[in-house]
C-alpha distance (Angstrom), angle and dihedral (degrees) to the residues before:
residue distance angle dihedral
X1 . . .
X2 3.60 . .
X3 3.85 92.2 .
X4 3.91 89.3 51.3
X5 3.56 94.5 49.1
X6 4.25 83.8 57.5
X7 3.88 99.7 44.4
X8 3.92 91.7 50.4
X9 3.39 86.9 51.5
X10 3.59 94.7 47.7
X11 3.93 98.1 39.6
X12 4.48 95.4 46.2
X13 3.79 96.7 46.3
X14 3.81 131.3 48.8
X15 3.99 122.1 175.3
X16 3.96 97.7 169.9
X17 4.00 122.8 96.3
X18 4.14 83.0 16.1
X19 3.76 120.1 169.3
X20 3.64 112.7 -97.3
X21 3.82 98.4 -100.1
X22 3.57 91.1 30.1
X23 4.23 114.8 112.5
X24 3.58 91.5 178.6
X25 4.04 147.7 0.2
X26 3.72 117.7 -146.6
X27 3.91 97.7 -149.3
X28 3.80 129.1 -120.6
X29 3.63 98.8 -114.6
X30 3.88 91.2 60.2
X31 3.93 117.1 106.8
X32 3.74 113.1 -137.9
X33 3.96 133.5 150.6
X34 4.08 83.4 -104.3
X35 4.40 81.8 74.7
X36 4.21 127.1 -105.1
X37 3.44 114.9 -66.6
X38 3.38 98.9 26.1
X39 4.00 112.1 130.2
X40 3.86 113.3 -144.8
X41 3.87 110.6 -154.8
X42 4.20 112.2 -158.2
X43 3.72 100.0 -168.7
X44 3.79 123.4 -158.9
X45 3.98 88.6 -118.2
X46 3.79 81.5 52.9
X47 4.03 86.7 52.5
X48 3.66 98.6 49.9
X49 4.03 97.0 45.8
X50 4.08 81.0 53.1
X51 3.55 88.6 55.1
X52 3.63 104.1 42.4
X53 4.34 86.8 47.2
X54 3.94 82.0 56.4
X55 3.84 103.5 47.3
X56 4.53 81.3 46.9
X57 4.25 85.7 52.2
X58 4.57 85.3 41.4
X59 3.79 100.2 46.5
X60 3.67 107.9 -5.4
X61 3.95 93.3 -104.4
X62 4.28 95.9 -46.8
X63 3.51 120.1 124.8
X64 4.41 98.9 -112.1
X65 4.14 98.2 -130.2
X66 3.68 87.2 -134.0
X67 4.10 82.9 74.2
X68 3.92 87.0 67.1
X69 3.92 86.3 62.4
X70 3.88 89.4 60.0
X71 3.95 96.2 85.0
X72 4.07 97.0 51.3
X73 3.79 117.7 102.8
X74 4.14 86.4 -112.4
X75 3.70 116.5 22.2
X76 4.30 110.3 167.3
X77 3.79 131.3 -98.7
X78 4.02 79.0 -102.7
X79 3.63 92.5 53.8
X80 3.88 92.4 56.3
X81 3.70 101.9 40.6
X82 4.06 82.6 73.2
X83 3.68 90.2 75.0
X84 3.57 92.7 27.6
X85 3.73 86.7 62.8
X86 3.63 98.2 45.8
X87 4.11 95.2 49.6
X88 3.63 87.5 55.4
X89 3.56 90.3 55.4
X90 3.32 89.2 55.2
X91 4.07 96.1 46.0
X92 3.84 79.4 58.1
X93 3.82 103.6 45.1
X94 4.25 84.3 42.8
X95 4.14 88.6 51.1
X96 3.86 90.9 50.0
X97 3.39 99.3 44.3
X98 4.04 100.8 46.2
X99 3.79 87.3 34.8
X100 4.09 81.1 -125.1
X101 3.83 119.5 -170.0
X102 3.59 126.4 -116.0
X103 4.05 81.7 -109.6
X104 3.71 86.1 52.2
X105 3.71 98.7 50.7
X106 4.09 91.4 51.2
X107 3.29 107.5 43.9
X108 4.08 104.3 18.1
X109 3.98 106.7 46.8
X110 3.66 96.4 50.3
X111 4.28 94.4 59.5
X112 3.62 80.7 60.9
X113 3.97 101.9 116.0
X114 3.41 100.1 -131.2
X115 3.65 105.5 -170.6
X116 3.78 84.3 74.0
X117 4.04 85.9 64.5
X118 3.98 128.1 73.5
X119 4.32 78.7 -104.4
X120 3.60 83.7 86.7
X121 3.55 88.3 74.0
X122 3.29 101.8 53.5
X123 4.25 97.1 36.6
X124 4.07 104.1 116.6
X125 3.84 107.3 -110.0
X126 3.86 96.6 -111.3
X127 3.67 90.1 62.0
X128 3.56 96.2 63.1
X129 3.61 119.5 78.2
X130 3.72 119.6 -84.2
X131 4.19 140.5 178.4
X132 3.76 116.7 -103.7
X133 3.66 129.9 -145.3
X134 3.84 116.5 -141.5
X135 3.47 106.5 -121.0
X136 3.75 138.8 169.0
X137 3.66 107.8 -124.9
X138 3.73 119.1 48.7
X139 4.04 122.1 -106.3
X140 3.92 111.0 -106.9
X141 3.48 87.4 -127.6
X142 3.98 98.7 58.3
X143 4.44 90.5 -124.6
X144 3.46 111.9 130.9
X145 4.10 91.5 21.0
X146 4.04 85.0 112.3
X147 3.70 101.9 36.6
X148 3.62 99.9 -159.8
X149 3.80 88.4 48.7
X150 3.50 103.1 35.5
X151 3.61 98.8 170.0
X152 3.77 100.1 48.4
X153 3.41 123.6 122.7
X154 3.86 89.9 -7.8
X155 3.64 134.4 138.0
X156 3.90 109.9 -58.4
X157 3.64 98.5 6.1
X158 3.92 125.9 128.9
X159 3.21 124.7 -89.0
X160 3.97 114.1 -117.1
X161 3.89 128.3 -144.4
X162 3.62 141.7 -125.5
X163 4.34 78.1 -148.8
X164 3.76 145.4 29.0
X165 3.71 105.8 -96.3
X166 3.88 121.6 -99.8
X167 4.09 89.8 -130.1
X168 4.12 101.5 161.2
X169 3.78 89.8 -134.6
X170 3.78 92.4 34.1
X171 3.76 93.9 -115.0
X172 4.09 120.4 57.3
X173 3.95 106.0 -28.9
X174 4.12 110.2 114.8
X175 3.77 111.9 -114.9
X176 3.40 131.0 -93.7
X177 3.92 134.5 171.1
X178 3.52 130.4 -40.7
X179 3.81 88.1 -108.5
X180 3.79 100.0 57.0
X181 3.71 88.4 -100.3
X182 4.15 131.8 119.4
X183 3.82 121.3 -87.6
X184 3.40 116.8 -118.1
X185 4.30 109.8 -74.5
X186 3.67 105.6 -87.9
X187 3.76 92.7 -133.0
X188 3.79 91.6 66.2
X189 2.88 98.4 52.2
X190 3.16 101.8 49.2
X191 3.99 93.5 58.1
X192 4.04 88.9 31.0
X193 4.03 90.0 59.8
X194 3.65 113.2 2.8
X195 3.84 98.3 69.3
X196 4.02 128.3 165.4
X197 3.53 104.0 -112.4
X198 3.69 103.7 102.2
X199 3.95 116.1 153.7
X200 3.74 115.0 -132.5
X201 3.71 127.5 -101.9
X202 3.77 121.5 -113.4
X203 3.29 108.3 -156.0
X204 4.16 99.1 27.2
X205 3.71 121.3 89.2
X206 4.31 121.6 -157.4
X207 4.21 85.6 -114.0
X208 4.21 78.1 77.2
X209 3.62 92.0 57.7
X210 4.03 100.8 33.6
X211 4.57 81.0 49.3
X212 3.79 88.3 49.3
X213 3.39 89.5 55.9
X214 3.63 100.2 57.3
X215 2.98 92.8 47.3
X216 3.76 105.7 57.5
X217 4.32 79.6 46.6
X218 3.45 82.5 56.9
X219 3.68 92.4 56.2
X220 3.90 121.1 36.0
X221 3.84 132.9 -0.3
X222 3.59 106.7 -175.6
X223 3.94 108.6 -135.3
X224 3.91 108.7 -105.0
X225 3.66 133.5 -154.0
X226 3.86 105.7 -105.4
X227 3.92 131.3 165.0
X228 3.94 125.6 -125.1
X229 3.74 87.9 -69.6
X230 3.81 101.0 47.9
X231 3.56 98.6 -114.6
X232 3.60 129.2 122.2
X233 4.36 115.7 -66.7
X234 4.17 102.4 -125.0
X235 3.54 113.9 -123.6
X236 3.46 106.3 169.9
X237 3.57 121.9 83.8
X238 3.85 93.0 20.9
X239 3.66 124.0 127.1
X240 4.27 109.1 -107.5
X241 3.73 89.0 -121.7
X242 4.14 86.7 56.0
X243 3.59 106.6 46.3
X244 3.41 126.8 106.1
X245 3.94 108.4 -108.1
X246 3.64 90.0 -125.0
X247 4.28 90.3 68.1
X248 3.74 114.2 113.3
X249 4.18 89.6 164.5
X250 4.33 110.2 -173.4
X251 3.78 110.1 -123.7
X252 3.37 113.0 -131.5
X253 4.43 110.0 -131.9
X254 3.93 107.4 -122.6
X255 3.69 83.7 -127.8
X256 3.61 101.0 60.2
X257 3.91 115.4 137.2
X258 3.92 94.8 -137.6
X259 3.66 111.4 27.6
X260 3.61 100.5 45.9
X261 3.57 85.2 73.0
X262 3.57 92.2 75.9
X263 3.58 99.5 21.7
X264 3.80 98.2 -107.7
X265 4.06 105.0 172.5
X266 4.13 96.2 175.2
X267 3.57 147.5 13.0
X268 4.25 126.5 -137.1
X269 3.77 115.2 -103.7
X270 3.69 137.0 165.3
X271 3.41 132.8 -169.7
X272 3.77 115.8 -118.4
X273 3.87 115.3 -98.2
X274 3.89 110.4 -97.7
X275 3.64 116.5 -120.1
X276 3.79 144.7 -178.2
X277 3.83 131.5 -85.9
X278 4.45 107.3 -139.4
X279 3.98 106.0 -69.2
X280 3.78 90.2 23.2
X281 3.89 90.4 -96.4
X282 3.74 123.8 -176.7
X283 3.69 136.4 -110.5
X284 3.16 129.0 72.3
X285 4.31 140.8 15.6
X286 3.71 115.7 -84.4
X287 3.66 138.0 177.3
X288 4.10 128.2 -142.7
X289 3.39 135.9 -138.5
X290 3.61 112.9 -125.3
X291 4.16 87.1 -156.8
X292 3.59 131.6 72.9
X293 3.86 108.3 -100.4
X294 3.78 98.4 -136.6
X295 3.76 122.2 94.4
X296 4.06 91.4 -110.5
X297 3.70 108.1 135.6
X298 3.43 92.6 -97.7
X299 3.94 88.2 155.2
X300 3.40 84.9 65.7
X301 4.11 106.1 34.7
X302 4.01 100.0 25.0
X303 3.67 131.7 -126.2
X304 3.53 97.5 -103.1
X305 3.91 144.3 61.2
X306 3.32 83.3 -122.5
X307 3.53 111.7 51.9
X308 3.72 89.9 38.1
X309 3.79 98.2 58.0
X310 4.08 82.8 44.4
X311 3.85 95.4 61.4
X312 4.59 95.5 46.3
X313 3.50 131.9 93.4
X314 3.98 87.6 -151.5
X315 4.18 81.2 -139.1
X316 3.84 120.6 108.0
X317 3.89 94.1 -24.6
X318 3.55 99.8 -71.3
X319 3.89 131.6 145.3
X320 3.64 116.2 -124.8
X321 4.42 120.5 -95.4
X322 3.59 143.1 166.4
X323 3.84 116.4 -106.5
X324 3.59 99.8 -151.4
X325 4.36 102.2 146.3
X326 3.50 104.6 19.0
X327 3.84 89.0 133.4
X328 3.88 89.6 59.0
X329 3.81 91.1 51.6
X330 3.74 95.8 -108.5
X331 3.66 128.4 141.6
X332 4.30 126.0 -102.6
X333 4.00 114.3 -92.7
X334 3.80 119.2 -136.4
X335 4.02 111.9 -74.7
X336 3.49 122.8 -80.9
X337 4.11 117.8 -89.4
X338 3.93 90.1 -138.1
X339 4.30 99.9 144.1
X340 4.15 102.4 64.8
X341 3.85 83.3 1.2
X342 4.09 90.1 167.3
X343 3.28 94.0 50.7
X344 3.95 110.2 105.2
X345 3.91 85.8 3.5
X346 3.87 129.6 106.7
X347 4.13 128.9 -164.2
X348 3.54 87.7 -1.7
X349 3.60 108.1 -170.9
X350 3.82 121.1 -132.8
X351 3.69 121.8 -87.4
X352 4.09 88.3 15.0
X353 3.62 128.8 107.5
X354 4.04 131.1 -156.8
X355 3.71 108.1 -133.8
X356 3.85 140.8 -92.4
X357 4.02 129.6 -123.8
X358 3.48 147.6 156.2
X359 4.00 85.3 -89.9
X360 3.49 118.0 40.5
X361 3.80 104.2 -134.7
X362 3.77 94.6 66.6
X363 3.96 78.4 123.0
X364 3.10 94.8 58.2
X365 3.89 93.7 99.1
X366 3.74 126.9 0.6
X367 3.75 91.9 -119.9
X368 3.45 97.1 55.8
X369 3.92 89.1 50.8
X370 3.72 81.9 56.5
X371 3.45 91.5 63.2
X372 3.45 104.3 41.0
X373 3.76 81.9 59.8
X374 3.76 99.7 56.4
X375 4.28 87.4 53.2
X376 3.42 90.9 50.3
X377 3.68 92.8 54.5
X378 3.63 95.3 42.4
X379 3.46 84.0 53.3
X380 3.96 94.1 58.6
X381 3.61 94.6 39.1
X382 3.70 94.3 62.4
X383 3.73 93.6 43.2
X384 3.29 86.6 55.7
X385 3.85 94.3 48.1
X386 3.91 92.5 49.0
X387 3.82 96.7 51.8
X388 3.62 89.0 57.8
X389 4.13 88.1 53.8
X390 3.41 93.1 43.5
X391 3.79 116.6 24.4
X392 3.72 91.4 163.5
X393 3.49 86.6 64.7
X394 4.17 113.8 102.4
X395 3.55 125.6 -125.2
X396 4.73 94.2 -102.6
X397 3.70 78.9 55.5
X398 3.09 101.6 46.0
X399 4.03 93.3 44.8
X400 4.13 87.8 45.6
X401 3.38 99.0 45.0
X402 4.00 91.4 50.8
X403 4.09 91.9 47.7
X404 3.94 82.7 46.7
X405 3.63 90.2 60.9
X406 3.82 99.0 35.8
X407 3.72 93.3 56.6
X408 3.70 90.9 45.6
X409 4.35 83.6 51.8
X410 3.62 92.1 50.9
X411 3.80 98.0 43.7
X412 4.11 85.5 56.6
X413 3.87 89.1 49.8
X414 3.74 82.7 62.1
X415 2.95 111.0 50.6
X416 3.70 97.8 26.3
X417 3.30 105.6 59.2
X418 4.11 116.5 -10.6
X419 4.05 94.9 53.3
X420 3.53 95.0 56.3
X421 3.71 94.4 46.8
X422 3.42 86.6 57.4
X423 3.68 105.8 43.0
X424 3.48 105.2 25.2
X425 3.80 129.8 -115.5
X426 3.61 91.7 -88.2
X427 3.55 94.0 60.0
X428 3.19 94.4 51.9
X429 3.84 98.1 54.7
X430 3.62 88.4 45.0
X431 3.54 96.6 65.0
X432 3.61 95.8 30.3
X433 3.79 101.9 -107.5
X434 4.00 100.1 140.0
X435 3.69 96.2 138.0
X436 4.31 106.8 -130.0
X437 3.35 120.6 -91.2
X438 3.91 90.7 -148.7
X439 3.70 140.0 -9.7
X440 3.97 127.1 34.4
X441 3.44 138.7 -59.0
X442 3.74 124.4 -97.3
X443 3.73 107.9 -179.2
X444 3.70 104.1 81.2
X445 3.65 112.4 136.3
X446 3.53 123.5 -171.5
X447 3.85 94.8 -156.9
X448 3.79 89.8 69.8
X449 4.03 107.0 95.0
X450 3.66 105.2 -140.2
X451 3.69 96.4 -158.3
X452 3.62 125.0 130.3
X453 3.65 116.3 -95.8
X454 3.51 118.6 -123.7
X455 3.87 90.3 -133.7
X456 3.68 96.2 54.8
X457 4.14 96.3 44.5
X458 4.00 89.6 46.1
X459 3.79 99.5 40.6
X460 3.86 125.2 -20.8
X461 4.12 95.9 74.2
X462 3.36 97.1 39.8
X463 4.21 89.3 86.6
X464 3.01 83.6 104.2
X465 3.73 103.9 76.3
X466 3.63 80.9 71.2
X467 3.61 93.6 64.7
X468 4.00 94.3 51.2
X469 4.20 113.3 114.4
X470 4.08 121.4 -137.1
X471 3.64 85.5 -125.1
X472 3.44 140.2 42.0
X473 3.85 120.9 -139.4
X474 4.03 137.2 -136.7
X475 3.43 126.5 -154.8
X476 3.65 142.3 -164.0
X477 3.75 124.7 -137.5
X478 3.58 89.2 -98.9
X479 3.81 92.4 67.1
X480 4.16 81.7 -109.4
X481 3.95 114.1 138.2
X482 3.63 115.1 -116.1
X483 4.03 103.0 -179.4
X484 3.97 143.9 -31.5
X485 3.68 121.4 -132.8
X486 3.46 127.2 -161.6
X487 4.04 114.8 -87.8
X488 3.86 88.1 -131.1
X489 3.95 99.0 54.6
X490 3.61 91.0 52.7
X491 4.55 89.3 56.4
X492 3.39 107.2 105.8
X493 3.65 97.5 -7.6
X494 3.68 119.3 89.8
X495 3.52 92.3 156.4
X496 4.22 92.0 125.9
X497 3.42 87.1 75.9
X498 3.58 96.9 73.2
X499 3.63 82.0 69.9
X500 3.67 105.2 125.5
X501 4.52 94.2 -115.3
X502 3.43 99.3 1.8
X503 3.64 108.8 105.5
X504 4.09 86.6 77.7
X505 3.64 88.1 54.6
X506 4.02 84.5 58.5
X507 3.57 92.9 45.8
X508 3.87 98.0 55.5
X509 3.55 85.1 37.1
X510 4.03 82.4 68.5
X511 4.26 107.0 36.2
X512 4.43 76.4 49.0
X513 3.61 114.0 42.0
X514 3.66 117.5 72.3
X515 4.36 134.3 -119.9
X516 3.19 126.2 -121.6
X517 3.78 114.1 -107.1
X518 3.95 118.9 -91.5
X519 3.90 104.1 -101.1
X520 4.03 138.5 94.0
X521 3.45 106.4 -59.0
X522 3.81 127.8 91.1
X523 3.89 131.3 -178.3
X524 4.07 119.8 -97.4
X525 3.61 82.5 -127.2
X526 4.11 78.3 86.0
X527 3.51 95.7 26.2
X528 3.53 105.7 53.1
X529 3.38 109.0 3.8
X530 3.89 101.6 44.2
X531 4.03 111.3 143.1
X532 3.60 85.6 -1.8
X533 4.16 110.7 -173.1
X534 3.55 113.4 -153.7
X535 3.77 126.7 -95.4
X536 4.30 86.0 22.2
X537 3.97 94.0 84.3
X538 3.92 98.0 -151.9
X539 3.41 128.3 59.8
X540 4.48 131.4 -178.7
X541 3.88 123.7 -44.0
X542 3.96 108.5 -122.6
X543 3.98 89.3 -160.2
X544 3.54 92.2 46.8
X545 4.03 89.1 50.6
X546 4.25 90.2 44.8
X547 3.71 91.4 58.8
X548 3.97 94.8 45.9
X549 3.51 87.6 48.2
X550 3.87 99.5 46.4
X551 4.05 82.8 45.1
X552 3.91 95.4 48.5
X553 4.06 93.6 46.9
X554 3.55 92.6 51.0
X555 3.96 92.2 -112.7
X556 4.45 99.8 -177.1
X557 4.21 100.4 -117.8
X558 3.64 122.2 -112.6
X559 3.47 99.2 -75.1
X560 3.51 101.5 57.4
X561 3.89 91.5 56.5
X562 3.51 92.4 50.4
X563 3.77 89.9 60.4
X564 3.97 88.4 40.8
X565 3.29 88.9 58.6
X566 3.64 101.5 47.4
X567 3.81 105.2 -100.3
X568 3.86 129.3 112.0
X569 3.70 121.8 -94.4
X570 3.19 117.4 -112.1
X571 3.33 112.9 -121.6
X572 3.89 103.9 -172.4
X573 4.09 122.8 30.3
X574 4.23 93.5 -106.6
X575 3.93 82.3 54.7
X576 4.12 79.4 81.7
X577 3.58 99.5 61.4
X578 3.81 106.9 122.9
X579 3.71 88.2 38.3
X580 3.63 97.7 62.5
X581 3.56 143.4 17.2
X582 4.20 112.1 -89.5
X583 3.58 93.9 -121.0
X584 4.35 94.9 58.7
X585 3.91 80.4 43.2
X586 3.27 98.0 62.6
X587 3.69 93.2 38.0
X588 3.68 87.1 61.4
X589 3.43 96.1 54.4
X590 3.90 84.1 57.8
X591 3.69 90.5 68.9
X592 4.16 105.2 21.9
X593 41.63 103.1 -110.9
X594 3.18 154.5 6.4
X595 4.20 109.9 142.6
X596 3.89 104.9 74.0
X597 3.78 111.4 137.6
X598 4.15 137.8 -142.8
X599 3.87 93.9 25.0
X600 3.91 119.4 113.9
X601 3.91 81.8 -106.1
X602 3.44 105.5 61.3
X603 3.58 126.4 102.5
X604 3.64 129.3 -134.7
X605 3.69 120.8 -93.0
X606 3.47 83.3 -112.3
X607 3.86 97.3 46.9
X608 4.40 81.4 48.7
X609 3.95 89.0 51.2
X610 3.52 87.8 58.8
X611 3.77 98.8 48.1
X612 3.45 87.5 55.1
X613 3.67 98.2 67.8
X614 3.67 93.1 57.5
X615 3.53 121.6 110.7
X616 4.04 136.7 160.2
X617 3.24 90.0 -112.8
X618 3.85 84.0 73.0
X619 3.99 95.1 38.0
X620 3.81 79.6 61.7
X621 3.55 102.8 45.2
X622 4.02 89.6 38.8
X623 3.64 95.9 53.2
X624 3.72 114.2 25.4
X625 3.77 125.0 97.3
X626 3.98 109.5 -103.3
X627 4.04 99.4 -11.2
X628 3.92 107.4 176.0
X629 3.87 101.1 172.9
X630 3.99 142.4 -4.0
X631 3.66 131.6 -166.6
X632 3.97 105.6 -122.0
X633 3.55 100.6 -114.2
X634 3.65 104.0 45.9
X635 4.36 90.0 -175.8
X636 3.89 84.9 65.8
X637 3.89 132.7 65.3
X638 3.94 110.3 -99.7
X639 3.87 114.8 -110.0
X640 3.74 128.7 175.5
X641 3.63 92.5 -119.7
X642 3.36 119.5 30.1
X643 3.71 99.5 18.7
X644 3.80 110.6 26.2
X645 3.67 132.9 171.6
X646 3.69 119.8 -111.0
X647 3.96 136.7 -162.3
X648 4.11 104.9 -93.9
X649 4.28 76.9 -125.1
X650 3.67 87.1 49.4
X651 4.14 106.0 123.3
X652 4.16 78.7 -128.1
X653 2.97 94.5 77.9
X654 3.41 102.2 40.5
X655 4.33 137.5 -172.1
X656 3.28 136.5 -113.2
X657 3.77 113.2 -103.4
X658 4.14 98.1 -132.1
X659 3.87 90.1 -170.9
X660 3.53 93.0 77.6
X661 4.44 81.1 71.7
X662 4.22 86.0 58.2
X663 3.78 114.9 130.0
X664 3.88 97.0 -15.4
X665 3.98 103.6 162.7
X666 3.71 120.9 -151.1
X667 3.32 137.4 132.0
X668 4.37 113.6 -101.0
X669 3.67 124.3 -154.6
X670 3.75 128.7 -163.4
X671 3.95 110.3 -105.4
């Protein structure tokens, strides 16, 4: 499949040898409704009128100020959906007028060279290539990490795709069945398939989920439509004629079994907003990812200059906290979100903050606020440990060095010990993930475009939604539950943890309570309850919200990936037994790295040695309160014989050696 998708590509559209004024050929041996053998010509004159039509339709011929942002080093995800905007425009205008086919929007418009077209004026600076400066400590944004490429998977850039998108017009317009018609209302099925009965996991503990989560918030952050304030744009309720053209609202069926109850008839949604592919190419809609793709702790550093300087002290290296029980012996909490303080936040309570991070939903769950705590600690307790090693050292290196070796931590995490819970250790032989025991790693290759894919932000990672509990446990340090609360009361709120003590009760809350299995169900805690305000008594449906998303990105439907990925389609809904259990069948057919050597950012084999002994099972015993003992796997349920706790002094669980970072002499440079 994926080799067709290249050859028809390659065989329908030819941009070498062109005619001067020619952007781009549609060959002879495509088949449209213009005949065979009929050559289509786009020329660049043809381009520019396209443009200039769509920038009349935009703005009605002014200049949008947010096009003066374009040429700064950072301009926002609002800034660049101007342009974004105006090339689609164009794509459309371009279709209509050629009478292009869905293959020739895809993979024809984009080899138009664009910088030949007035879209060069209007493509954001960072999209347009640039020189690189090898330098030892990564950029917060992610540009220049691949320095042939060194706008991929960077801050702001689109997200790529494993597939063409299944856009109904072939440009922008959500999908909907092969017949023209509407897919099924995401709402039922959400409560039609996606019911809460899950069945526990054994083996998994919450920590797996609440990890997975910072991760993927250490990865992508889709850029959403907000008004001046940040918050939400309402959909519902609003006349046609007065919504924003981004609104995709959920209608709510009359016969739902949960929201009739309080006469809920729709649900917010927005569109994602569109972005631009590198050199602002044409074709078809896309979506960026506000984050820097690369696993670099940018939960806990940022992805941009400006978030990261917002989040130091600018004193000894460390990361700015709030030093609430220092008297009592207890660790610093996360700073204090006090400049758009409601933003993220629900039911705040007066004189209490939610918390700031290098990603801004680390509210988003209480857990994950947990977490985000632990990294910033480890963060301060090794700048703290490398200023007394090197006191010559100032306080960028200092800061730089520490990030250096926090990303480097979190990468092993990853691929140490999450990924293969996730995938299994087959997997990971089978595509050659075994993470080196010692020595670096040699198979870098700069060819590989590390952006996100639009089909893993918009549906593949969010499996784990079916892993999330209704309730949230505490326990003592006895491994002895003390209480569950309610999954939805802890959304938005982290306010517990201002509990003198109780963040470790949270913590072995997670490495103790059990995940729900891997399959299609998912609590109503996310269903129903969602974002729940209190008093209302129902909040958003996260399934619902999945599907419109995977619909409004263009996200190819099942079928399509099973052929992608080398497996039949299934032609009839028992043809998925084997893939799913028989009961979600037949509900269906109700409804239809880190180790690279000899750059300026490698570490020493020494340095890597060191890294290697790191586990979370020492982040947690390291940077909790009053942490007595940890099992050594912390993903996996504790068992006196093949997962047993262990003393946080225990040599089992053993620390890094920071000596090994003494003296090292190279030249920093601010990111």
């Amino acid at each position: 499949m994926k080799r067709l998708i290249c050859l028809l590509a390659l065989a329908i559209f030819d941009v070498r040898g062109l005619p001067e004024n020619c952007a781009l050929i549609i060959s002879a041996k495509a088949v449209t409704d213009v005949g065979v053998g009929v050559q289509k010509c786009i020329t660049y004159d043809d381009v520019n009128t396209a443009v200039a039509e769509a920038k009349e339709k935009f703005s009605g011929g002014h200049v949008p100020p947010e096009i003066y942002e374009l040429t700064s080093d950072t301009p926002t995800a609002e800034h660049v959906t101007v342009p974004a905007e105006i090339v689609l425009k164009a794509t459309k205008i371009l279709a209509k007028r050629f009478h292009l086919s869905y293959q020739e929007i895809v993979f024809g418009l984009p080899k138009i060279d664009t910088s030949r077209t007035i879209i060069n004026d209007i493509c954001p600076t960072f999209l347009k290539p640039i020189k690189c400066e090898v330098s030892r400590y990564r950029t917060l944004s992610g540009q220049c990490n691949n320095l042939e490429n060194p706008s991929w998977g960077s801050t702001r850039s689109a997200m790529v795709r494993f597939m063409p998108p299944a856009y109904a017009d072939g440009v922008s317009e959500p999908r909907r069945a092969r017949d023209g018609s509407e897919l099924p209302n995401p709402r039922m099925v959400s409560f039609v398939i996606h019911h809460d009965v899950s069945e526990k996991d054994k083996r998994i503990r919450n920590i797996l989920v609440a990890f997975g989560q910072l991760l993927d918030h250490d990865l992508t952050l889709a850029a959403p439509t907000v008004d001046h304030e940040k918050q939400d744009i309402v959909c519902c309720h609003i006349p046609l004629e007065k919504r924003h053209p981004n609104c995709m609202p959920i209608q709510v069926p009359d016969d739902d079994p949960f929201y009739k109850f309080f006469n809920r008839k729709c649900l917010e949604f927005a569109r994602l907003l569109a972005s631009l592919r590198p050199g602002c190419t044409l074709g078809p809609r896309s979506a960026s990812n506000t984050l820097s793709a690369f696993i670099d702790a940018g939960f806990v550093y940022g992805s941009t200059a400006e978030v990261g300087s917002r989040l130091r002290t600018y004193k000894n290296g460390l990361l700015k906290s709030t030093k609430l029980y220092k008297d009592l012996g207890l660790k610093d909490l996360l700073p204090m979100k006090t400049v758009e303080a409601d933003v993220g936040c629900m039911s705040r309570p007066r004189n209490l903050y939610c918390f700031d991070a290098g990603d801004e939903r680390v509210n988003e769950q209480l857990a994950l606020a947990v977490m985000h705590t632990l990294w910033m600690r480890e963060h301060n307790k090794i700048a703290g440990i490398l200023q007394e090693i090197n006191p010559h050292w100032d306080e960028e290196t200092l800061f730089q060095e520490t990030r250096h070796i926090v990303t480097a931590q979190v990468q092993h995490i990853v691929i140490n010990e999450w990924l293969p819970m996730i995938i299994g250790p087959d997997a990971i032989r089978k595509y050659g993930m075994e993470p080196a025991k010692d020595g670096y790693y040699h198979g870098y290759d700069p060819k590989v475009n590390a952006a996100i894919r639009q089909e893993f932000q918009s549906a593949a990672f969010r499996f784990g939604h079916t892993l999330l509990p209704d309730v949230t446990d505490r326990y003592n340090k006895f491994h002895e539950k003390i209480e569950s609360i309610r999954l939805s009361r802890l959304i938005r709120q982290p306010y517990d943890l201002y509990k003198p003590g109780v963040i470790d009760t949270f913590i072995l809350g997670m490495v103790n309570q059990q995940a729900n299995r891997v399959d299609h169900e998912v609590t109503t805690e996310v269903t129903n309850h969602l974002f729940e305000k209190q008093g209302d008594g129902f909040g958003m449906d996260l399934v619902a919200l999945n599907l419109q998303r995977g619909r409004e990105t263009g996200v190819p439907g099942y079928n399509d990936f099973r052929e992608y990925c080398g497996l039949p389609r299934c032609k009839e809904f028992w043809d998925l037994a084997g893939s799913m259990s028989n009961k979600t069948i037949h509900r269906f057919s109700q409804l239809y790295k880190f180790e690279n050597p000899g750059w300026p950012s490698s570490f020493t084999l020494e340095q890597l040695a060191e890294i290697r002994k790191f586990s979370l099972a020492r982040l947690i015993c390291d940077n909790s309160d009053d942490m007595h003992d940890m099992q050594l796997h912390v993903f996996e349920k504790a068992t006196s014989d093949g997962n047993p706790r262990y003393g946080c002094t225990s040599d089992r669980m053993p620390s890094m050696d920071f000596s090994k970072w003494k003296d090292i002499k190279f030249v920093h440079k601010k990111a």
